[in-house]
PDB file of N, CA, C and O in Angstrom:
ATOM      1  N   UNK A   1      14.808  31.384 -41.375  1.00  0.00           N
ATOM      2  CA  UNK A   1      14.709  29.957 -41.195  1.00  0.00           C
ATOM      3  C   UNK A   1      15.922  29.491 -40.399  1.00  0.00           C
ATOM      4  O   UNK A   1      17.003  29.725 -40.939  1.00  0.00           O
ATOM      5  N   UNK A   2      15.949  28.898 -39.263  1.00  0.00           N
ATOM      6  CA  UNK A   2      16.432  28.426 -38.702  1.00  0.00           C
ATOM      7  C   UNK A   2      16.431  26.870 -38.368  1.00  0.00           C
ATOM      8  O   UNK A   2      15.396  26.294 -38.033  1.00  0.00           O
ATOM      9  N   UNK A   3      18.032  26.034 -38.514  1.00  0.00           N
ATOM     10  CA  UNK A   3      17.641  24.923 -37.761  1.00  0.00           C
ATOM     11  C   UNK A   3      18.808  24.356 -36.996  1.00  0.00           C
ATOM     12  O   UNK A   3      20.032  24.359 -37.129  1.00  0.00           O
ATOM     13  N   UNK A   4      17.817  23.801 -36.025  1.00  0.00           N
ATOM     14  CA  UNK A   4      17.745  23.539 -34.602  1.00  0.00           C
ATOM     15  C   UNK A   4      19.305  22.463 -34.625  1.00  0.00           C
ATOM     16  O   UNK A   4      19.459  22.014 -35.761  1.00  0.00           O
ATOM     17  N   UNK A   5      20.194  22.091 -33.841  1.00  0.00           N
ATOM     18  CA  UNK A   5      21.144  21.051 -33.893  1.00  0.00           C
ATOM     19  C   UNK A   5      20.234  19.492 -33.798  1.00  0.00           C
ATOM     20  O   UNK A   5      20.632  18.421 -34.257  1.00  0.00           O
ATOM     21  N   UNK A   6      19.062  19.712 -33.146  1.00  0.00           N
ATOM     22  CA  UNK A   6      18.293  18.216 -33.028  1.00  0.00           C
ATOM     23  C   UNK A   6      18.173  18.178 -34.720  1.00  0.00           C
ATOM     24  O   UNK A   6      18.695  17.398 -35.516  1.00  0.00           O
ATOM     25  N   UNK A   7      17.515  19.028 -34.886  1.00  0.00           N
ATOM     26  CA  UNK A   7      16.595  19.076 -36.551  1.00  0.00           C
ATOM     27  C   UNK A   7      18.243  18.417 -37.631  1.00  0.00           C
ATOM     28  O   UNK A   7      18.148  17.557 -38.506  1.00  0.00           O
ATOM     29  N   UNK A   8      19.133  18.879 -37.359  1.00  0.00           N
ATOM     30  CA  UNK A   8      20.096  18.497 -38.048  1.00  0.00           C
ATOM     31  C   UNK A   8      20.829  16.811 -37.708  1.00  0.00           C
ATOM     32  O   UNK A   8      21.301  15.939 -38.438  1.00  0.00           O
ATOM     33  N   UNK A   9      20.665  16.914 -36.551  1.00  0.00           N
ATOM     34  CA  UNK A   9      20.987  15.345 -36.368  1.00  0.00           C
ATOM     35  C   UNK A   9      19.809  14.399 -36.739  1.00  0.00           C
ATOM     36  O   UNK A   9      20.271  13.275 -36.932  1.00  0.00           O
ATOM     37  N   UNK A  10      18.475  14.430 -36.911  1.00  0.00           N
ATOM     38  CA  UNK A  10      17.265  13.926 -37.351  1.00  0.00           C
ATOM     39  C   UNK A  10      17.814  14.076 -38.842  1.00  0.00           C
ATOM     40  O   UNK A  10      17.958  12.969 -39.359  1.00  0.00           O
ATOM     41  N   UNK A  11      18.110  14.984 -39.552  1.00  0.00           N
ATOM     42  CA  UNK A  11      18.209  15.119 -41.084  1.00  0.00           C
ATOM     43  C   UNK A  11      19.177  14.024 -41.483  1.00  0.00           C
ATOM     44  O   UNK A  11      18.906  13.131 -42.286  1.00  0.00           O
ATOM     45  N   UNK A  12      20.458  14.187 -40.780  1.00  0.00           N
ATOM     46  CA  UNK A  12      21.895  13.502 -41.096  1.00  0.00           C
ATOM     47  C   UNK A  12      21.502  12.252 -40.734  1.00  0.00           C
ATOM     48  O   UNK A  12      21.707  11.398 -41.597  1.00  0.00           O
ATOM     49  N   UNK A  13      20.767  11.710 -39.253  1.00  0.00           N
ATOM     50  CA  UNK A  13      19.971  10.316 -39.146  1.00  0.00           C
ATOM     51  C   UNK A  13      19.640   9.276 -40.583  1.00  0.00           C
ATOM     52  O   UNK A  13      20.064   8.145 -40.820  1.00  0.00           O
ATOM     53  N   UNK A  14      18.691  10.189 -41.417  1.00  0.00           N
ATOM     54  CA  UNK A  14      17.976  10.214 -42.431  1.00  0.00           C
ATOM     55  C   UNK A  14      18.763   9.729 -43.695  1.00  0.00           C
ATOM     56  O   UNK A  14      18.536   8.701 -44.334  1.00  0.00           O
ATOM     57  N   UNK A  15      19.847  10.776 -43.959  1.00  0.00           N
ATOM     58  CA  UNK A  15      20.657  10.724 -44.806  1.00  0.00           C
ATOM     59  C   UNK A  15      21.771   9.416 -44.748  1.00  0.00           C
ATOM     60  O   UNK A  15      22.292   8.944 -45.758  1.00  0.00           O
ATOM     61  N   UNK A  16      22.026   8.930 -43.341  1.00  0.00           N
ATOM     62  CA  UNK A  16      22.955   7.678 -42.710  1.00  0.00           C
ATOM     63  C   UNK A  16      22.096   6.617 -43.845  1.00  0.00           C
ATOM     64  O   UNK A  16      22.372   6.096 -44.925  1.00  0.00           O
ATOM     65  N   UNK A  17      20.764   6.644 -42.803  1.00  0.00           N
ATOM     66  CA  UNK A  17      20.355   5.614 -43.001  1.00  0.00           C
ATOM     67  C   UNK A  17      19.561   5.021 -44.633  1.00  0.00           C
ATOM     68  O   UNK A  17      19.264   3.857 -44.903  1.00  0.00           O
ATOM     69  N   UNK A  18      19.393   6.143 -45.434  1.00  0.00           N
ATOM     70  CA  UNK A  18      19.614   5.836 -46.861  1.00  0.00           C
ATOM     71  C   UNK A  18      20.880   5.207 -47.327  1.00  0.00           C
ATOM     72  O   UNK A  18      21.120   4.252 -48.065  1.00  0.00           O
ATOM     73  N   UNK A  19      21.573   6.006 -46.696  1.00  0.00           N
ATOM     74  CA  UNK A  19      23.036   5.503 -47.572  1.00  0.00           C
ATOM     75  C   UNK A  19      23.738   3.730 -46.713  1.00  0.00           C
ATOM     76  O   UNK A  19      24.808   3.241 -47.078  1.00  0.00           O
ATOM     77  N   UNK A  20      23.045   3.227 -45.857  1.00  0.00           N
ATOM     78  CA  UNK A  20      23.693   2.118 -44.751  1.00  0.00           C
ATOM     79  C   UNK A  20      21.990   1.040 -45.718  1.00  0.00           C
ATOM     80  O   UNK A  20      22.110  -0.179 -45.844  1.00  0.00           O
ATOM     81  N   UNK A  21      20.774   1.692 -46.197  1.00  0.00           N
ATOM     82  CA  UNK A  21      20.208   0.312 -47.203  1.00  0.00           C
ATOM     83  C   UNK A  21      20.929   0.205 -48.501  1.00  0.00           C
ATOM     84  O   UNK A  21      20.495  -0.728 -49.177  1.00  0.00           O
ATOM     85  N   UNK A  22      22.228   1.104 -49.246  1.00  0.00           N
ATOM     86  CA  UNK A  22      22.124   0.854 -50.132  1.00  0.00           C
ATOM     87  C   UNK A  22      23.299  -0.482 -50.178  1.00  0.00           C
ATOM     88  O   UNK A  22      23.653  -1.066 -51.202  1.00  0.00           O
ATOM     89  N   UNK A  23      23.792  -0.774 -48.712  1.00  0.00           N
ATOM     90  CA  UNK A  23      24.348  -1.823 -48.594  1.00  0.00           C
ATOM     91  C   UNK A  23      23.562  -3.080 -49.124  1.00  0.00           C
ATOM     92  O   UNK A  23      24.245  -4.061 -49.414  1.00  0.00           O
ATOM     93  N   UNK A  24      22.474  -3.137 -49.248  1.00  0.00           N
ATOM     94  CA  UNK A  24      21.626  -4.408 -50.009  1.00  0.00           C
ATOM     95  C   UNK A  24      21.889  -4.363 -51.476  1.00  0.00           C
ATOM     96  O   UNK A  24      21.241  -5.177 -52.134  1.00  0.00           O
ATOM     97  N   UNK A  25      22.953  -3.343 -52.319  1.00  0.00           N
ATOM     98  CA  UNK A  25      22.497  -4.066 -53.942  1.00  0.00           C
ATOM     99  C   UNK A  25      24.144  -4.977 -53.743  1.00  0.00           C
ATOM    100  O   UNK A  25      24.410  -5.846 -54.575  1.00  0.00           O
ATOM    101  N   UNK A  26      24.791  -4.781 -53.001  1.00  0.00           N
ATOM    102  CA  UNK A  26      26.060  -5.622 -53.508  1.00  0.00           C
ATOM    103  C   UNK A  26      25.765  -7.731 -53.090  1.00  0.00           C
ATOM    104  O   UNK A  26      26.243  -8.693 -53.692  1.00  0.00           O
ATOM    105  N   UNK A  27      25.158  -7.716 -52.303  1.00  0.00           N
ATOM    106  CA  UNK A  27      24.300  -9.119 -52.052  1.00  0.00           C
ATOM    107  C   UNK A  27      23.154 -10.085 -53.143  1.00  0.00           C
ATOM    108  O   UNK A  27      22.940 -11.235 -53.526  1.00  0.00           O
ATOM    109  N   UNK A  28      22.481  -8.188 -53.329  1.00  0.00           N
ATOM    110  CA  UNK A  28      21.919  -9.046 -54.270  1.00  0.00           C
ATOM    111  C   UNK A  28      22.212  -9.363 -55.850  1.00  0.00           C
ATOM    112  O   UNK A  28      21.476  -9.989 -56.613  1.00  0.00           O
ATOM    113  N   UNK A  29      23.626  -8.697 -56.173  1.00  0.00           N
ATOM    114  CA  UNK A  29      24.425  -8.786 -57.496  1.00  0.00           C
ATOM    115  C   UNK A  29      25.013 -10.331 -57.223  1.00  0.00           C
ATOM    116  O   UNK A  29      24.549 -11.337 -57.758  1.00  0.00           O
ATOM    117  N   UNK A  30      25.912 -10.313 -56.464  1.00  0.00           N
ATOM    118  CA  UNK A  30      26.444 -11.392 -55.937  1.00  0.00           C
ATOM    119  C   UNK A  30      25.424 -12.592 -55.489  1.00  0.00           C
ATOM    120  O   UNK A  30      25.877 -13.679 -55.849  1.00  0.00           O
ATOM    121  N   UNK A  31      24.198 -12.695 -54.816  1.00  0.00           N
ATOM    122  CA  UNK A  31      23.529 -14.179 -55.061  1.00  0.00           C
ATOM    123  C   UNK A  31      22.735 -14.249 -56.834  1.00  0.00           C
ATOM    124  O   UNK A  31      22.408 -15.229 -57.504  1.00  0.00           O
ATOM    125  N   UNK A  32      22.637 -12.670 -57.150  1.00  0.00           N
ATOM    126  CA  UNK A  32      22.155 -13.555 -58.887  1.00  0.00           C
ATOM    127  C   UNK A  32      23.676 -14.081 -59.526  1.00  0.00           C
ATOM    128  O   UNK A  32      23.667 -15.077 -60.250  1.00  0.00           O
ATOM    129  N   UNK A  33      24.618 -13.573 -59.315  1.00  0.00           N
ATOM    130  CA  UNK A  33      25.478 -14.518 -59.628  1.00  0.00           C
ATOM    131  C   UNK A  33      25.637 -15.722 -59.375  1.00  0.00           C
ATOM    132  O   UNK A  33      25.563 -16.581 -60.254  1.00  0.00           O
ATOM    133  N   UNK A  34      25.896 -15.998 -58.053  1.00  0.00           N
ATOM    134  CA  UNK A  34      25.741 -16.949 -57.727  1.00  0.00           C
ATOM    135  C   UNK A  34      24.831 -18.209 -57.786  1.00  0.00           C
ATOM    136  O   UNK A  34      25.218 -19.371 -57.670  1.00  0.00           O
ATOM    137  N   UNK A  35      23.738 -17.844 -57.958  1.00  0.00           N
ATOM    138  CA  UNK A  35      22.664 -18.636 -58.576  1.00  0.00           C
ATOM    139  C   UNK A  35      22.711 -19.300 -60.067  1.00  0.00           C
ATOM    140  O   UNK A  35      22.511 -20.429 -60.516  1.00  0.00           O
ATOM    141  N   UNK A  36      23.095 -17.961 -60.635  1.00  0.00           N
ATOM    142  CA  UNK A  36      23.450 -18.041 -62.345  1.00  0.00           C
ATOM    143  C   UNK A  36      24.502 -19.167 -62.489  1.00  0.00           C
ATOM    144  O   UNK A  36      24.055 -19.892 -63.378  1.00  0.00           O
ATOM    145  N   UNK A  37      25.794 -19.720 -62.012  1.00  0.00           N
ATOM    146  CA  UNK A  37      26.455 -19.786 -62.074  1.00  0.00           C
ATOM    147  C   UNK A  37      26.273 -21.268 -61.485  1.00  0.00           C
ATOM    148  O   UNK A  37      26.957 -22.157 -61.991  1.00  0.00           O
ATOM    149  N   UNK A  38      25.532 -21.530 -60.612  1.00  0.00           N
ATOM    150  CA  UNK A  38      24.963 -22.806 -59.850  1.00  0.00           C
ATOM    151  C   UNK A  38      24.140 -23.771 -61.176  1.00  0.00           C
ATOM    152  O   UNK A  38      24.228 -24.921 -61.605  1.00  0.00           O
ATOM    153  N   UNK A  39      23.396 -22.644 -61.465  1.00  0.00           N
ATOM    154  CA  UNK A  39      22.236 -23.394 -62.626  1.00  0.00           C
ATOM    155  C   UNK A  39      22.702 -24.180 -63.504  1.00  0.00           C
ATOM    156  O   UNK A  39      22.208 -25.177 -64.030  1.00  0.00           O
ATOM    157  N   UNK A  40      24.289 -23.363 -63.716  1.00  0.00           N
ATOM    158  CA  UNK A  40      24.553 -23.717 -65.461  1.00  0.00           C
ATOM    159  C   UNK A  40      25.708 -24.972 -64.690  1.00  0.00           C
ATOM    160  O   UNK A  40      26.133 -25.896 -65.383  1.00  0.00           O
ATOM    161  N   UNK A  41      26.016 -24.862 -63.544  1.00  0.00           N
ATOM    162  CA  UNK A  41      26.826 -26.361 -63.314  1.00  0.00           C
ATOM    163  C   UNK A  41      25.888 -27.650 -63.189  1.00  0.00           C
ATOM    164  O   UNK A  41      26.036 -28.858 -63.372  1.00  0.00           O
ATOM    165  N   UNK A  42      24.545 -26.558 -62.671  1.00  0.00           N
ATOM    166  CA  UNK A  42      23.656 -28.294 -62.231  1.00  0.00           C
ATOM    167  C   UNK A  42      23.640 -28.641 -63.834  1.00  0.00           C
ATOM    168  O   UNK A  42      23.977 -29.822 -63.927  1.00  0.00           O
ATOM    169  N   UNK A  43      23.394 -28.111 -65.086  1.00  0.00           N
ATOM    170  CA  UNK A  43      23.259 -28.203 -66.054  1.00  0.00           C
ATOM    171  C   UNK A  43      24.234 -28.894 -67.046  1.00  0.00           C
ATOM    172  O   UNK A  43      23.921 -29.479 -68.084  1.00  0.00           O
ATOM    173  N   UNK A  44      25.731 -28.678 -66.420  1.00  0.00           N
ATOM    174  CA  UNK A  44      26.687 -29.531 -66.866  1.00  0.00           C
ATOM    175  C   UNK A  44      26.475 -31.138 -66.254  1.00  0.00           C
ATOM    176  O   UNK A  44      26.215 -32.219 -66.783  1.00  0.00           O
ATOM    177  N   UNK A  45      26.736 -30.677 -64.846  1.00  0.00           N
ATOM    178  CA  UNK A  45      26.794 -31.822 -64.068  1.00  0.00           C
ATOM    179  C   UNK A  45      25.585 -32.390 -63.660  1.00  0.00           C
ATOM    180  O   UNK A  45      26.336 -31.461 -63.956  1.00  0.00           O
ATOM    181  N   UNK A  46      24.527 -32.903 -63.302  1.00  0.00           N
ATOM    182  CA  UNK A  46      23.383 -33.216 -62.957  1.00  0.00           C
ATOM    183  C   UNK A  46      23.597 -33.767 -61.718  1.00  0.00           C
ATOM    184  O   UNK A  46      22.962 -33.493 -60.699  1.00  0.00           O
ATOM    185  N   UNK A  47      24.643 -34.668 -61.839  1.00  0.00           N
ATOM    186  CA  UNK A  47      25.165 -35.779 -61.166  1.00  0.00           C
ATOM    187  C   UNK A  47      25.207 -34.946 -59.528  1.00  0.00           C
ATOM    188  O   UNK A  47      24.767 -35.279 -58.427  1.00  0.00           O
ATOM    189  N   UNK A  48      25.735 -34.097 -59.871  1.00  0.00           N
ATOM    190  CA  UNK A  48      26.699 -33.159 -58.509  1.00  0.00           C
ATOM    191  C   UNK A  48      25.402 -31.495 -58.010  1.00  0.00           C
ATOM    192  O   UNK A  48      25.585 -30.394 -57.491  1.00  0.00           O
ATOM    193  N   UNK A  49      24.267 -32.206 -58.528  1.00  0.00           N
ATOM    194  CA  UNK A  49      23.367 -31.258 -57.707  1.00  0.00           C
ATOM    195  C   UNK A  49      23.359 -31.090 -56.582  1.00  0.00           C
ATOM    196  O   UNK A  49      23.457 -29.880 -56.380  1.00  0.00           O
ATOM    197  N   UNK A  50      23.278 -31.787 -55.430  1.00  0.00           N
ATOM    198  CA  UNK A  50      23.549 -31.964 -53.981  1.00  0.00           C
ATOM    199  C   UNK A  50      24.377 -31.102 -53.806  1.00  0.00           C
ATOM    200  O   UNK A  50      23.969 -29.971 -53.545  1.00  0.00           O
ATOM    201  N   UNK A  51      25.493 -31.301 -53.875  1.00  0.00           N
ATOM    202  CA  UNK A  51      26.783 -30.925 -53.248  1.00  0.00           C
ATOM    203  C   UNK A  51      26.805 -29.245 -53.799  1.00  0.00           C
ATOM    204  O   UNK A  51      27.140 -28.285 -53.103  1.00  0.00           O
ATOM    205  N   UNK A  52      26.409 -29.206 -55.057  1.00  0.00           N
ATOM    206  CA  UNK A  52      26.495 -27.297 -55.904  1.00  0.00           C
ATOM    207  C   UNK A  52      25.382 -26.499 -55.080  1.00  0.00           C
ATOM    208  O   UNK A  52      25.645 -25.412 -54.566  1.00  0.00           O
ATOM    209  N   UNK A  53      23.970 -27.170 -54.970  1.00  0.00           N
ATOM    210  CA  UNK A  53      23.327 -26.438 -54.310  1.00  0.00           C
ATOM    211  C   UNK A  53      23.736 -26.037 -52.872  1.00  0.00           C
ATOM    212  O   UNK A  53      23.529 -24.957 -52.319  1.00  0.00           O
ATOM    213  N   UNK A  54      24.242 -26.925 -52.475  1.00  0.00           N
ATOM    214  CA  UNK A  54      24.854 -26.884 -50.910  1.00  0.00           C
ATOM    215  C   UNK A  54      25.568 -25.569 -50.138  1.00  0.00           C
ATOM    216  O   UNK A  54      25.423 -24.716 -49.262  1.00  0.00           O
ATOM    217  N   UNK A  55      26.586 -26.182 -51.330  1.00  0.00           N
ATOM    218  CA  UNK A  55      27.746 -24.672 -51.304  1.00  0.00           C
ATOM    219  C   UNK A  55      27.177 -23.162 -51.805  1.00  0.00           C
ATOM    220  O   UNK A  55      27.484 -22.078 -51.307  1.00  0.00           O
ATOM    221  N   UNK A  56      26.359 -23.379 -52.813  1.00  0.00           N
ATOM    222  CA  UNK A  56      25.528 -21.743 -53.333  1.00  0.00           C
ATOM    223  C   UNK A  56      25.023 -21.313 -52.307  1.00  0.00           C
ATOM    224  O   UNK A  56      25.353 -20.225 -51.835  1.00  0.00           O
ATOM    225  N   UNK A  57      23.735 -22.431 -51.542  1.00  0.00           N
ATOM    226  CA  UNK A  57      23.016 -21.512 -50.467  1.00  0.00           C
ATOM    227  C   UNK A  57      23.870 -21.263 -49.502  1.00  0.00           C
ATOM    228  O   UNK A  57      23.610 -20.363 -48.703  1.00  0.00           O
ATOM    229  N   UNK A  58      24.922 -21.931 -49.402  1.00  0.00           N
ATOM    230  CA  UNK A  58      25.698 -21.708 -48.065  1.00  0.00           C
ATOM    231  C   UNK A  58      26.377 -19.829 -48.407  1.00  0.00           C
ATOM    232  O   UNK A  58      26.215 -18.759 -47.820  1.00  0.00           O
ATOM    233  N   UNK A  59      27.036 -20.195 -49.469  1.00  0.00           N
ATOM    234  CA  UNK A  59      27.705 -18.611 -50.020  1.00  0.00           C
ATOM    235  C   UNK A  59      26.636 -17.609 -49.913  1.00  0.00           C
ATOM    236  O   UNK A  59      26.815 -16.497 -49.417  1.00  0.00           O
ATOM    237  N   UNK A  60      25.509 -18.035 -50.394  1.00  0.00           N
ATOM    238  CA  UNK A  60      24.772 -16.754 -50.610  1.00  0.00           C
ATOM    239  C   UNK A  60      23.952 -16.341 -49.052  1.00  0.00           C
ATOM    240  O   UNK A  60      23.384 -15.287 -48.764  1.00  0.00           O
ATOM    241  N   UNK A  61      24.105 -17.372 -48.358  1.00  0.00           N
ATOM    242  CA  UNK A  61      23.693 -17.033 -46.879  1.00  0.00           C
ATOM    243  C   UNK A  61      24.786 -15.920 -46.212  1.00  0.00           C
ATOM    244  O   UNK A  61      24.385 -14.798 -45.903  1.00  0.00           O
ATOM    245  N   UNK A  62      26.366 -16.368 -45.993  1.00  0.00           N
ATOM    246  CA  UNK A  62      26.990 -15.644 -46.342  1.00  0.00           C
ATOM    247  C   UNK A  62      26.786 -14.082 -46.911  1.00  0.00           C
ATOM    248  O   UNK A  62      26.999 -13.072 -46.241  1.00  0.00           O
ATOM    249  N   UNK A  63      26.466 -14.104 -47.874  1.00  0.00           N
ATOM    250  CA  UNK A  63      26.819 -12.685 -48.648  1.00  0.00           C
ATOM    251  C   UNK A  63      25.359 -11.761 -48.501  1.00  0.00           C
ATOM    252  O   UNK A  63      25.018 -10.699 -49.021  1.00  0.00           O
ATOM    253  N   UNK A  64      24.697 -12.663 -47.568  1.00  0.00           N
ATOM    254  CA  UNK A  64      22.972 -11.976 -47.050  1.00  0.00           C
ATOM    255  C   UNK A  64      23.675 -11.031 -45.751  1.00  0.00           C
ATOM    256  O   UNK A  64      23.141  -9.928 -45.637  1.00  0.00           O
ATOM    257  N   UNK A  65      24.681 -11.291 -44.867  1.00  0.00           N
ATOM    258  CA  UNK A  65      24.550 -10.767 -43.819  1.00  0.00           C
ATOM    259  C   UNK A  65      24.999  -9.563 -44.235  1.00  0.00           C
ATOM    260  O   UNK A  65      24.320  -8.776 -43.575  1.00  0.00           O
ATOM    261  N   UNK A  66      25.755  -8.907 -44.951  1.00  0.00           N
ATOM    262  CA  UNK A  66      26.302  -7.314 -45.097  1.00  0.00           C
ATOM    263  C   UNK A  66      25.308  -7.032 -45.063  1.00  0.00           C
ATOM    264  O   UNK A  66      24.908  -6.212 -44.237  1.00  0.00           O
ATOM    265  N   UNK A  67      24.278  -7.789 -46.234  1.00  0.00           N
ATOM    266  CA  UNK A  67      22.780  -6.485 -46.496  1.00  0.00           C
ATOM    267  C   UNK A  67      21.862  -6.649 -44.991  1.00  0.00           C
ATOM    268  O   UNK A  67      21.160  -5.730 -44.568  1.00  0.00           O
ATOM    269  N   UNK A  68      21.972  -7.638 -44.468  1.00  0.00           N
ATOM    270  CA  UNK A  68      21.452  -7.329 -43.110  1.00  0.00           C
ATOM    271  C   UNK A  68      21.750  -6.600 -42.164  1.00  0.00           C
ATOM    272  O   UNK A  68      20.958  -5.991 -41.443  1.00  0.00           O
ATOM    273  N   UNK A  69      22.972  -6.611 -42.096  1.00  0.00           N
ATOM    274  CA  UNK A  69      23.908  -5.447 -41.127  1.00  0.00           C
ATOM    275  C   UNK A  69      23.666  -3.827 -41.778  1.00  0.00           C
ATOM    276  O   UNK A  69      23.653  -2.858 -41.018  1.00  0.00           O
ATOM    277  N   UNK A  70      23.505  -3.702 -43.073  1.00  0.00           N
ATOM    278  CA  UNK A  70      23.131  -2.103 -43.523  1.00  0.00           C
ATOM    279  C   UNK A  70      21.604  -2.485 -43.021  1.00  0.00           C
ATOM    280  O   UNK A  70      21.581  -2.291 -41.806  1.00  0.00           O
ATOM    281  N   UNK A  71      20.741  -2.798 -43.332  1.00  0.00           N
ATOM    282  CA  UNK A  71      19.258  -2.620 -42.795  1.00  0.00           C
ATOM    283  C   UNK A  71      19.640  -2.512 -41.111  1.00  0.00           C
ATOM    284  O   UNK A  71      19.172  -1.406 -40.843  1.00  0.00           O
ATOM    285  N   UNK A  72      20.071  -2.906 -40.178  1.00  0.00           N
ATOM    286  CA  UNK A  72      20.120  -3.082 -39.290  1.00  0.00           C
ATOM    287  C   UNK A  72      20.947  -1.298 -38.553  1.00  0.00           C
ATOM    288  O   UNK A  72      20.654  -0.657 -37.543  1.00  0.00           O
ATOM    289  N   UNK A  73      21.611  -1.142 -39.233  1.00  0.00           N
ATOM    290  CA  UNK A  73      22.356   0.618 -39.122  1.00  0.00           C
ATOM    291  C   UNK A  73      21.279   1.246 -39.268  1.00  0.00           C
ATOM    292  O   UNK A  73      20.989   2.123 -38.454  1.00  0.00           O
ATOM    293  N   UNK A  74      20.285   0.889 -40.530  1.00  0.00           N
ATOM    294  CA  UNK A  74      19.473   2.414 -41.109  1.00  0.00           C
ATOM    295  C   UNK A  74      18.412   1.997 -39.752  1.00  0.00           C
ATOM    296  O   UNK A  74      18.288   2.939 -38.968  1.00  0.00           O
ATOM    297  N   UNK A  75      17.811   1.014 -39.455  1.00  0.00           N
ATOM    298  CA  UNK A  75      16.625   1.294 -38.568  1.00  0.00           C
ATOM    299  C   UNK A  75      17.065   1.266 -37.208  1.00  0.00           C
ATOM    300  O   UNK A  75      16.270   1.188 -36.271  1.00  0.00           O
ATOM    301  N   UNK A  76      18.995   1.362 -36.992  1.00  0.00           N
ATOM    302  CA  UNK A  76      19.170   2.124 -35.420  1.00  0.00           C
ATOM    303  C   UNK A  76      19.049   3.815 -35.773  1.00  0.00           C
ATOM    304  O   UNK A  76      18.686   4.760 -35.072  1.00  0.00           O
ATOM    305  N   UNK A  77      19.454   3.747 -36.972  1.00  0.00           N
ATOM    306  CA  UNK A  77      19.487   5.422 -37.343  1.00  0.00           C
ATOM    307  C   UNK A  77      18.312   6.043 -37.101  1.00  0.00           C
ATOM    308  O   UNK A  77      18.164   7.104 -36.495  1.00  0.00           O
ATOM    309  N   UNK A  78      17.595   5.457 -37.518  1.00  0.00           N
ATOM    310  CA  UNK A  78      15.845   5.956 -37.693  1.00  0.00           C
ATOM    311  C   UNK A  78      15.004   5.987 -36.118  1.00  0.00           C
ATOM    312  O   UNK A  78      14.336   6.867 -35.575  1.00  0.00           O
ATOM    313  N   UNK A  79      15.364   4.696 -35.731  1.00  0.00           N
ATOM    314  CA  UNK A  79      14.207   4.381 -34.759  1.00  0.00           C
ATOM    315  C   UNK A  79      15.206   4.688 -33.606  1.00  0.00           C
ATOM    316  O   UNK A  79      14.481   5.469 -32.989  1.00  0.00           O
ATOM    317  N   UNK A  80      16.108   4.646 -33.028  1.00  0.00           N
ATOM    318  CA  UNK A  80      16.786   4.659 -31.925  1.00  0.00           C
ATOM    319  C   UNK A  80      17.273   5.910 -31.526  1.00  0.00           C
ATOM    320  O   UNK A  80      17.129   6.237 -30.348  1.00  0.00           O
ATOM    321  N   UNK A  81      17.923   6.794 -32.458  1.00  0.00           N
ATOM    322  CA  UNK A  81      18.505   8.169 -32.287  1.00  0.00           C
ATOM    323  C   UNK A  81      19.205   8.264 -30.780  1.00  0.00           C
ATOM    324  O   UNK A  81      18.797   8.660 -29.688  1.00  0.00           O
ATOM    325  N   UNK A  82      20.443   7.714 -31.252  1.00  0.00           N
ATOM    326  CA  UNK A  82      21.708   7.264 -30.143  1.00  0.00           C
ATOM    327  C   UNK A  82      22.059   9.034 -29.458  1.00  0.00           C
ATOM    328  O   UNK A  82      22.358   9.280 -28.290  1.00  0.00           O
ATOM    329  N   UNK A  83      21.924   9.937 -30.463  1.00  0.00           N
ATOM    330  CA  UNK A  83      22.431  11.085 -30.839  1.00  0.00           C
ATOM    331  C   UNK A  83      21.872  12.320 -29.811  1.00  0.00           C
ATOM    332  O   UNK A  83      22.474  13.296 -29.363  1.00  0.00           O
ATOM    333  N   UNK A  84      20.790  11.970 -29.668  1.00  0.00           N
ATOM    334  CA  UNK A  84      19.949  12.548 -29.285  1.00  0.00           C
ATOM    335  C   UNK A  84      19.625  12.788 -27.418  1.00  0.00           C
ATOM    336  O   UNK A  84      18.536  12.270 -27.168  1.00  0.00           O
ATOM    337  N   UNK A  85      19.964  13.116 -26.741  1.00  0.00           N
ATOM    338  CA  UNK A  85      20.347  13.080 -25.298  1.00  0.00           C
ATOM    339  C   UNK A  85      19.258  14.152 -25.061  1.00  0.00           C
ATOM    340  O   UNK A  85      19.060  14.590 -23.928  1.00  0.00           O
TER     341      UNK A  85
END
């Protein structure tokens, strides 16, 4: 059994790009926090809903782009193969 240097850069491709989605669980820890944490102020405050929701979606828009930037690695990994000449 032999393999090829392509076959190995296709494998390691593979292996990148698993490990560049698992950039999506730290976003989504951080907006259930963030959410959690929104709820229980609208819940204190009622008054100051506007302004709490404001700032949450703004943060959690924010803390969306890492996990977009790992999706965005794994499907150059996958679909593009820079590597490959």
């Amino acid at each position: 059994m032999s393999i090829s240097g392509e076959d190995l850069i296709l494998a390691c491709s593979a292996i990148g790009a698993g490990l560049a989605v698992i950039a999506g669980i730290g976003p989504g820890i951080g907006q259930g926090i963030a959410a959690g944490y929104g709820a229980s102020a609208v819940g204190r405050n009622p008054g100051a809903q506007g302004k709490i929701m404001s700032t949450m979606l703004l943060g959690q828009a924010v803390a969306e782009t890492t996990g977009l930037y790992g999706l965005l690695v794994a499907m150059l990994l996958l679909f593009v193969k820079p590597l490959l000449g």
